[in-house]
GUNU-94591 format. One record per atom (N, C-alpha, C, CB): x, y, z; residue in one letter. Coordinates in steps of 0.1 Angstrom, whole numbers, plus 5000, padded with zeros to 4 digits. Atoms other than C-alpha are relative to their C-alpha. Glycine has a CB too. Layout:
BEGIN
XYZA
...
END
This chain:
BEGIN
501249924997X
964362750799X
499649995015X
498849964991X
500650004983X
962862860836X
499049865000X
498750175005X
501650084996X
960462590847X
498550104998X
500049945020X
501249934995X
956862710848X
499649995016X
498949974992X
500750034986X
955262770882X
499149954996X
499650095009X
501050154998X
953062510894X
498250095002X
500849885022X
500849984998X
949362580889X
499149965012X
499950004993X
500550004985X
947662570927X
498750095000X
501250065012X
501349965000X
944362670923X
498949945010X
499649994988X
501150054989X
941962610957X
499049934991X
499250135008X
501350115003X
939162350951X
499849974984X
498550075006X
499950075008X
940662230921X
500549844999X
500550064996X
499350175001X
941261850909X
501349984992X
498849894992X
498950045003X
944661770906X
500649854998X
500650075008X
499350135000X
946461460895X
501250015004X
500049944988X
498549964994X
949761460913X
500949844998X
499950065021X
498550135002X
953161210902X
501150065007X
500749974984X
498649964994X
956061200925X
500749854996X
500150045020X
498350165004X
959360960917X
500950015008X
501150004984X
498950034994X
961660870936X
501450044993X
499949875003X
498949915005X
964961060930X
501049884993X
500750115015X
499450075012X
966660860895X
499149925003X
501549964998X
500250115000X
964260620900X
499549875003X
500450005001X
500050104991X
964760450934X
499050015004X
501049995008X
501450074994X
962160300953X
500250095013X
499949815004X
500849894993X
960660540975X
499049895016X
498750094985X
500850114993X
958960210997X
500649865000X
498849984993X
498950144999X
960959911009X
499049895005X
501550025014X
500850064994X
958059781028X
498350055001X
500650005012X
501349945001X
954659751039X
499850105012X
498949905000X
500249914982X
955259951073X
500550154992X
501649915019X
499349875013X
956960211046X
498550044999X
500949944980X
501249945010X
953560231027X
498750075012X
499049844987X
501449984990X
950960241059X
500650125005X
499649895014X
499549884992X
953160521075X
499450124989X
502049995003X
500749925010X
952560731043X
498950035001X
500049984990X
501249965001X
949260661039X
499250085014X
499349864995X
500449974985X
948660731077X
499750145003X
501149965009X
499649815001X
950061111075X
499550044988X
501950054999X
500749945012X
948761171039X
498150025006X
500349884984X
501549974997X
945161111056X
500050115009X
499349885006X
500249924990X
945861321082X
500350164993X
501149955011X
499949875008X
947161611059X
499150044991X
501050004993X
500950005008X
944561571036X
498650035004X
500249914994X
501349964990X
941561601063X
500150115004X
499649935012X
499949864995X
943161901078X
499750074991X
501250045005X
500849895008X
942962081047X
499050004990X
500850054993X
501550045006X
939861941035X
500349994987X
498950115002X
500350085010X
940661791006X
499549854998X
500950014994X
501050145004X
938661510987X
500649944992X
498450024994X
498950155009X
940761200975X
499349914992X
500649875010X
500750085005X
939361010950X
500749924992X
499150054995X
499650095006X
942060790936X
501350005003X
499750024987X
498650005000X
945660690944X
500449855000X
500750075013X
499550144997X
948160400943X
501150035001X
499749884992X
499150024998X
951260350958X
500949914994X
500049995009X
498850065004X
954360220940X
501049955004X
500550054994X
498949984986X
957560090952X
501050134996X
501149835005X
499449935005X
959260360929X
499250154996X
500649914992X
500849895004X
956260630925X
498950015006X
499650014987X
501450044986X
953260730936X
498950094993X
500350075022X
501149905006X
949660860920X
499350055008X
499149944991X
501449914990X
946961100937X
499550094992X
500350095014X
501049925007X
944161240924X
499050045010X
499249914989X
500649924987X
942561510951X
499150094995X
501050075009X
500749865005X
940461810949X
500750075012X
498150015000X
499249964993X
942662070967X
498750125013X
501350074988X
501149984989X
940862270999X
500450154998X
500349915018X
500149875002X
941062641003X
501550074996X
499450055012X
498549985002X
945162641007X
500549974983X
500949895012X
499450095014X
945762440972X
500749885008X
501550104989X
499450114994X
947862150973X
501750035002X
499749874989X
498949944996X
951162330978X
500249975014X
500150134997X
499949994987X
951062351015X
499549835003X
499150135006X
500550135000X
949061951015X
501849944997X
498449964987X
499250035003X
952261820996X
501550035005X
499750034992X
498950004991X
954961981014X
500549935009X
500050085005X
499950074989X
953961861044X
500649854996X
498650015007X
499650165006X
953861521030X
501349955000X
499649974985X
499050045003X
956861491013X
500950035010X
500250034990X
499549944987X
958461681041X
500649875010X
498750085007X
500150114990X
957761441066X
500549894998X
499049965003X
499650165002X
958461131049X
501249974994X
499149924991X
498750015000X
961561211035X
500749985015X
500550124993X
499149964981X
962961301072X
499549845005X
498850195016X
500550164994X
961160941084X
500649914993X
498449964998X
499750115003X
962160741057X
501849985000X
499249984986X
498150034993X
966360851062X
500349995014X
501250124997X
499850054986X
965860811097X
500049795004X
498650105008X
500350145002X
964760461091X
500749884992X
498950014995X
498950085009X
967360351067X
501050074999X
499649954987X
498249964998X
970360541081X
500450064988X
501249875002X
499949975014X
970060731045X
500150155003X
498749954989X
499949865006X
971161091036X
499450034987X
501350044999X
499949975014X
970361291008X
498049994997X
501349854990X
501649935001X
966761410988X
499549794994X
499850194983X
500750125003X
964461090985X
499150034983X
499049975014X
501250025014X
961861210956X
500850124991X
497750065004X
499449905013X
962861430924X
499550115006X
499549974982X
500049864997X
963261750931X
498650114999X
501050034992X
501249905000X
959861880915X
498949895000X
499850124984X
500950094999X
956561640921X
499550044984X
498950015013X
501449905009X
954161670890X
498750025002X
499849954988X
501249934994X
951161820889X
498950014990X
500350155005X
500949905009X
948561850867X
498749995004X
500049984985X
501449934998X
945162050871X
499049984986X
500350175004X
500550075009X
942461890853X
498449955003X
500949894999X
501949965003X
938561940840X
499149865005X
499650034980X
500450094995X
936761730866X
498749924994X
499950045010X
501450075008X
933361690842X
500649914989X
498950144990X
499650055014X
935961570814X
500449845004X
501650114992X
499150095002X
938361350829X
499949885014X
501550084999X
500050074987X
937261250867X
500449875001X
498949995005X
499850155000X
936460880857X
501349924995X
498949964993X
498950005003X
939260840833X
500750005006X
500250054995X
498850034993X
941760940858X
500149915010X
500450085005X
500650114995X
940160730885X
500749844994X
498550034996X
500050135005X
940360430862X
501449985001X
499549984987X
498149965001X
943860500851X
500950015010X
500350144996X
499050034991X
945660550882X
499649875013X
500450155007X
500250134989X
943660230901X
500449874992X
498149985005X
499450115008X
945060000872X
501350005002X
499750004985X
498550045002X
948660090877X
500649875004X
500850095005X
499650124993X
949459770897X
499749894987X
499149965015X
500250115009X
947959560869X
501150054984X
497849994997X
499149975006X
950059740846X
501250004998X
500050045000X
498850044997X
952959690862X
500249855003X
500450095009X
500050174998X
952059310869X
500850015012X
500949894987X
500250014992X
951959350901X
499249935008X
500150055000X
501150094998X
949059200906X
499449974984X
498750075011X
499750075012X
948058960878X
498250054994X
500649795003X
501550025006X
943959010874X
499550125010X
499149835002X
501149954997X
940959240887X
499749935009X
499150034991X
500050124990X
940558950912X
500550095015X
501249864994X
498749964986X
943559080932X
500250145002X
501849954996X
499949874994X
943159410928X
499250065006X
500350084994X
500849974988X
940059430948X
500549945012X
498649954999X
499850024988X
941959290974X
501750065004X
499749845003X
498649895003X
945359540967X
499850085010X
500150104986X
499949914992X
945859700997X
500750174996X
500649925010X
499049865000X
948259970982X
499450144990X
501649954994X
500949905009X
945660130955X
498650055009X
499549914985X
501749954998X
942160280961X
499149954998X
499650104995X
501250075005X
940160050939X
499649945013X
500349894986X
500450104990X
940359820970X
498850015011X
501049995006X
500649914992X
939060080993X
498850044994X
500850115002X
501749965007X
935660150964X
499649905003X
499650044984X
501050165003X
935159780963X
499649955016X
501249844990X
500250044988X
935059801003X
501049885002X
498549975000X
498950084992X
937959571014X
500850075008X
500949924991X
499149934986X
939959841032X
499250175000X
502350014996X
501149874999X
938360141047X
501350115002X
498649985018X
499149924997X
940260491047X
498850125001X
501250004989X
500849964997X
938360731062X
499850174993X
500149975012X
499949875009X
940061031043X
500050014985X
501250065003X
500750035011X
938760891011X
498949994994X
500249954997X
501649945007X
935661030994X
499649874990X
500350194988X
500350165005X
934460640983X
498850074993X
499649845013X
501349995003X
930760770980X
499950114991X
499350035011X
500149915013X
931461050958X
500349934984X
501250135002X
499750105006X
933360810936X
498649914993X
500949935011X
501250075002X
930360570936X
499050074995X
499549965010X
500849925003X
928060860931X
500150014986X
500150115007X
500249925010X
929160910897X
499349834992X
501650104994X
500350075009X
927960540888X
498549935010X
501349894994X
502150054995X
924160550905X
499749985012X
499349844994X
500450034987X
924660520943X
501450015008X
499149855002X
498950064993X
926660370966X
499849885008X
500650105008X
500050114999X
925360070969X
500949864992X
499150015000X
499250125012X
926159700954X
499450064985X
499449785003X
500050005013X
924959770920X
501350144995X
498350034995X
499149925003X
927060090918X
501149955002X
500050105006X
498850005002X
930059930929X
500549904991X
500649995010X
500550065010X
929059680903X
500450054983X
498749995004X
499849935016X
929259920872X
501150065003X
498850134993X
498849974997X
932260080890X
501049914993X
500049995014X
499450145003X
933959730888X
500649994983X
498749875002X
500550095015X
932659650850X
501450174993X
497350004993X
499749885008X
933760040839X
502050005003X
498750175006X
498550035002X
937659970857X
500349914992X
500649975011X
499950115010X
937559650839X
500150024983X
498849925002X
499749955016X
937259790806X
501350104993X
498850074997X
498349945003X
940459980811X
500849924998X
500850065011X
498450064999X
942759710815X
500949994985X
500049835006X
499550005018X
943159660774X
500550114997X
498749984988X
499349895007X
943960010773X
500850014998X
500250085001X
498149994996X
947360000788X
500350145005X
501149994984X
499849855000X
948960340792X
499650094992X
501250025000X
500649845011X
947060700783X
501150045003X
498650135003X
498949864999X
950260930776X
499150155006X
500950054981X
500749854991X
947561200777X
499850025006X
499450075000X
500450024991X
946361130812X
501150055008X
499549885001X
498650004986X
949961170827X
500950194996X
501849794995X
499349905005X
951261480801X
499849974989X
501250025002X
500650025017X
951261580767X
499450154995X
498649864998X
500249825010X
950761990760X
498549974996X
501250044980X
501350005009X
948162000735X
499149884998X
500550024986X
500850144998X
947361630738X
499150045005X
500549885007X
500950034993X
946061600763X
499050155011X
500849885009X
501449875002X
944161940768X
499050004988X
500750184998X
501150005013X
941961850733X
499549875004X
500850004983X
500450185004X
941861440739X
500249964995X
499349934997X
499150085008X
944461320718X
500150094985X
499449844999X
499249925008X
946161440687X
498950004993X
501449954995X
501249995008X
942761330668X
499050185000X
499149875006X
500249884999X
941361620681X
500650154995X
500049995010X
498949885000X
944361850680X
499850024986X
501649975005X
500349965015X
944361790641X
498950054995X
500349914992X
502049945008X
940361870632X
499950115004X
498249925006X
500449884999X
940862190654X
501150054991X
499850055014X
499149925009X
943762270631X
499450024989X
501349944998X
500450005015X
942162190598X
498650105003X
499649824991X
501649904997X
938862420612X
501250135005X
498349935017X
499649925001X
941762670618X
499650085015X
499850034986X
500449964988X
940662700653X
501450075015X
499149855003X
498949954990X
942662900679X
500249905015X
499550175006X
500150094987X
943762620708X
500750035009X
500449874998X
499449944989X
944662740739X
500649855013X
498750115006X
499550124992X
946962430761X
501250085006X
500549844990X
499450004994X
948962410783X
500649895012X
499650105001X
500350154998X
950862090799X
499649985015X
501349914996X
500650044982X
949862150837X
498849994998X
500150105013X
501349975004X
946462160823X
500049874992X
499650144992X
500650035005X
944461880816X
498450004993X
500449955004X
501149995004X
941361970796X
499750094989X
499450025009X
499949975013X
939762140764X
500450165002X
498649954991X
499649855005X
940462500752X
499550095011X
499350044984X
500949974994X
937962630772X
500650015016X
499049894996X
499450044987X
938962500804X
501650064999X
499949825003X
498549964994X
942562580803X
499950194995X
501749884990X
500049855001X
941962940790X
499550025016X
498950094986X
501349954984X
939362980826X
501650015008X
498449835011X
499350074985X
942362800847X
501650134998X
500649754997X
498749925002X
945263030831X
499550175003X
500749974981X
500649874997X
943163370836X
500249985014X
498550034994X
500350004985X
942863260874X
501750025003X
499049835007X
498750024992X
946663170879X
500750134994X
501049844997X
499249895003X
947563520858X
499250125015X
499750064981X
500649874993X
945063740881X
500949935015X
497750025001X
499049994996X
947163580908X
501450075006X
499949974997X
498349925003X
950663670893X
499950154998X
500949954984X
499749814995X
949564010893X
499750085007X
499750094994X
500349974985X
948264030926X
501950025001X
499149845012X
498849974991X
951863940934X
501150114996X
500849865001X
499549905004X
953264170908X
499550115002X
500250004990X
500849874997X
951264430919X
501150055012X
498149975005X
499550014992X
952864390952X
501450085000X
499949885000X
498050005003X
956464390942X
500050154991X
500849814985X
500349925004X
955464650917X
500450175007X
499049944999X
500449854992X
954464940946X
501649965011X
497850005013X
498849954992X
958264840961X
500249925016X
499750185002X
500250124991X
957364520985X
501349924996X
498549914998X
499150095003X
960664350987X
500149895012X
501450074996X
499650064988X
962164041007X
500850105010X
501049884995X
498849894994X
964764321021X
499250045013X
500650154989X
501049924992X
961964481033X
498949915015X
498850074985X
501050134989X
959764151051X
501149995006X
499249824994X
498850074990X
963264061067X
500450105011X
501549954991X
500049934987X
963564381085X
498650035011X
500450144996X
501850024990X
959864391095X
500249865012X
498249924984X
499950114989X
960364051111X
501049975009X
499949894995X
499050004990X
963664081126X
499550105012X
501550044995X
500949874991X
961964401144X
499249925008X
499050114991X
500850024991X
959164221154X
500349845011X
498750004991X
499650104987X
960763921171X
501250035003X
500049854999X
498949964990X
963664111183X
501449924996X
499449965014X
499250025006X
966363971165X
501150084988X
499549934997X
499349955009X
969064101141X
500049954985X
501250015006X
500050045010X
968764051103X
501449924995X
499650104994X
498250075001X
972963931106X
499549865007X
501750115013X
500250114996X
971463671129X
498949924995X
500050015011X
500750115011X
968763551110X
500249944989X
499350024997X
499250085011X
971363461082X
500949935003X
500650064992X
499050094997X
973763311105X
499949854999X
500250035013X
500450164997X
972162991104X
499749955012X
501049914996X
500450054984X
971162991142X
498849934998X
499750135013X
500750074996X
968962741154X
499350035007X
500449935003X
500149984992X
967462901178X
498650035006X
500850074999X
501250025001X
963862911185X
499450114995X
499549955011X
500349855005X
962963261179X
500950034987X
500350135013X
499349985012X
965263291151X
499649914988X
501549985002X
501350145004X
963462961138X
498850044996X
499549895014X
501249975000X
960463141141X
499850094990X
499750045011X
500049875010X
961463461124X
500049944983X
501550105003X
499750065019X
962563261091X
498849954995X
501249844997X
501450075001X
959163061090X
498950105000X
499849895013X
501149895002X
956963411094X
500750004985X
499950185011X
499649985015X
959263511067X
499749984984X
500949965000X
500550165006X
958963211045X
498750014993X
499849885012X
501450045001X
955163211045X
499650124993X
499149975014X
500349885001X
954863601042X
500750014980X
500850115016X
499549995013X
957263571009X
499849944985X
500949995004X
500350115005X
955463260997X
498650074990X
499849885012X
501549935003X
952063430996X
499850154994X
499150005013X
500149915010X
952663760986X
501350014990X
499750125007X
499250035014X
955863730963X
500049944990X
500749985001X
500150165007X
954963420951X
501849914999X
499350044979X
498550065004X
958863340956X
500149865006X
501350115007X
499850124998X
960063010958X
500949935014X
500449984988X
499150014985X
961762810988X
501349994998X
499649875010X
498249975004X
965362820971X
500050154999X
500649924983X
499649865001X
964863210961X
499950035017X
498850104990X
500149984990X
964063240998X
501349975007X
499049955004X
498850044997X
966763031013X
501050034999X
500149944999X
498849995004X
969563180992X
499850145008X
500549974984X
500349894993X
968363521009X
500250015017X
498750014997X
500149984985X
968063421045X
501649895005X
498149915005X
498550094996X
971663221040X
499849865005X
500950075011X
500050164999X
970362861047X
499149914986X
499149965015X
500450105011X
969662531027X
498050044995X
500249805009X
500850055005X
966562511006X
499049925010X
500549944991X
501050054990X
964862241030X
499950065011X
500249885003X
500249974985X
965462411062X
498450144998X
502050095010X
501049925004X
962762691044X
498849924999X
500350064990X
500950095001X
960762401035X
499449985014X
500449874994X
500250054992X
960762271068X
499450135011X
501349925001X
500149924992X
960062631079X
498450044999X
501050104999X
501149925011X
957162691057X
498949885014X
500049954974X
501350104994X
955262341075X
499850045008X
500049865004X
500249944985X
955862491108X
499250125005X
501250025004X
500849924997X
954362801098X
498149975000X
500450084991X
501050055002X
951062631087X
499649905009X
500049984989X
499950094989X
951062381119X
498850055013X
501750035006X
END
């Protein structure tokens, strides 16, 4: 079966998982992890999104954002972008560093905020990494550290965080504290990370009482939240798809953007498949790219196999457009 496309909905809260490709560790060091965090702040201020929970792994990596007017498509590119190219420059390495698709899911901020919060600032204690609540207020590589005030990050929305438990003073970061603390017995939510129907109802308990009431449930697994919520979030990502089918519809093809843009920077459409390097030919692929992104909705492999180069060099064309 096709994958589904990824739901990217502006000034939504997303929970985002990347893995390291089979596996491997994605972070050898701590000069690894600061470099990340360094450029993720910086990508994440430019497009005005609001961070409210992450922790770095040496093999994964959590974030929980509210995405800015672009979505987190263009935030994430960049990212991963960059740090792949940094981190095989740095260890003489070829080849793709994270799995091929990040995950994503979009998820009902009144339902689940705190929950996810909790949930992805415990993974270190989960993984016994760090042994107590002690050590993970002084965990440089999560966020809790950063609420409880031990490391400051300036592209992390602390006070919103705090806000949801009475301030942002000491007593708030006080009930903060008490309310992560009461996670640790949980262990792992499946429904927090995936799970269809799960975890759009709140666990299977749910799922069965709306079955026996014979109730119509609307899920979906990029969607975390109840019936309600993922019907809203799937109406938005269809009016969308039929913007772009509309498009394509009235006879808008790639064929068609690739002669437009070879025209307008003076190039030949033979040479913008050649694979030249060339700075204006560079240029043309990256209008292209962006133009085919936003109104086709096409992907950076359907693109690439079009314009006759790799997959990343489109990636890499897309950042440049948005630069």
């Amino acid at each position: 079966m096709p994958r589904q496309a990824r739901l990217d909905i502006p000034g939504a809260l997303h929970h985002i998982m990347i893995r390291g490709v089979n596996r491997g560790d994605i972070f050898n060091d701590k000069q690894d992890k600061q470099k990340f965090l360094k450029r993720f702040g910086a990508n994440v201020t430019e497009a005005k999104c609001s961070v409210y929970a992450w922790t770095l792994m040496s093999n994964h990596i959590h974030l929980l954002f509210k995405s800015g007017e672009k979505g987190i498509s263009s935030v994430m590119r960049k990212q991963l972008t960059w740090y792949a190219i940094h981190f095989n420059r740095r260890y003489g390495r070829t080849g793709h560093l994270f799995e091929n698709r990040y995950k994503s899911i979009l998820c009902e901020e009144d339902r689940y905020l705190l929950a996810l919060i909790r949930y992805i600032h415990l993974n270190p204690i989960r993984a016994g990494i760090v042994k107590n609540l002690e050590e993970l207020d002084n965990y440089p590589w999560s966020g809790h550290s950063a609420v409880m005030g031990k490391y400051k990050h300036e592209w992390m929305d602390v006070e919103y965080v705090l806000a949801q438990f009475g301030g942002s003073g000491k007593r708030a970061k006080t009930e903060y504290r008490k309310f992560v603390e009461e996670g640790i017995p949980m262990g792992r939510i499946p429904e927090l990370t995936g799970g269809g129907l799960i975890h759009s109802h709140g666990g299977w308990s749910q799922v069965v009482s709306k079955r026996r009431r014979k109730e119509r449930l609307e899920s979906d697994e990029r969607v975390l939240g109840d019936s309600e919520f993922v019907s809203r979030i799937l109406e938005e990502a269809e009016e969308k798809e039929r913007r772009q089918l509309k498009i394509r519809h009235y006879g808008r093809r790639i064929e068609d953007i690739i002669t437009e843009q070879s025209a307008d920077f003076g190039i030949s459409a033979a040479e913008l498949r050649s694979g030249s390097r060339r700075r204006k030919v560079s240029s043309a692929r990256a209008a292209i790219a962006k133009i085919c992104t936003e109104e086709l909705g096409m992907t950076a492999a359907e693109i690439a196999r079009q314009l006759g180069v790799n997959t990343s060099a489109i990636t890499k064309a897309l950042i440049r457009s948005e630069l």
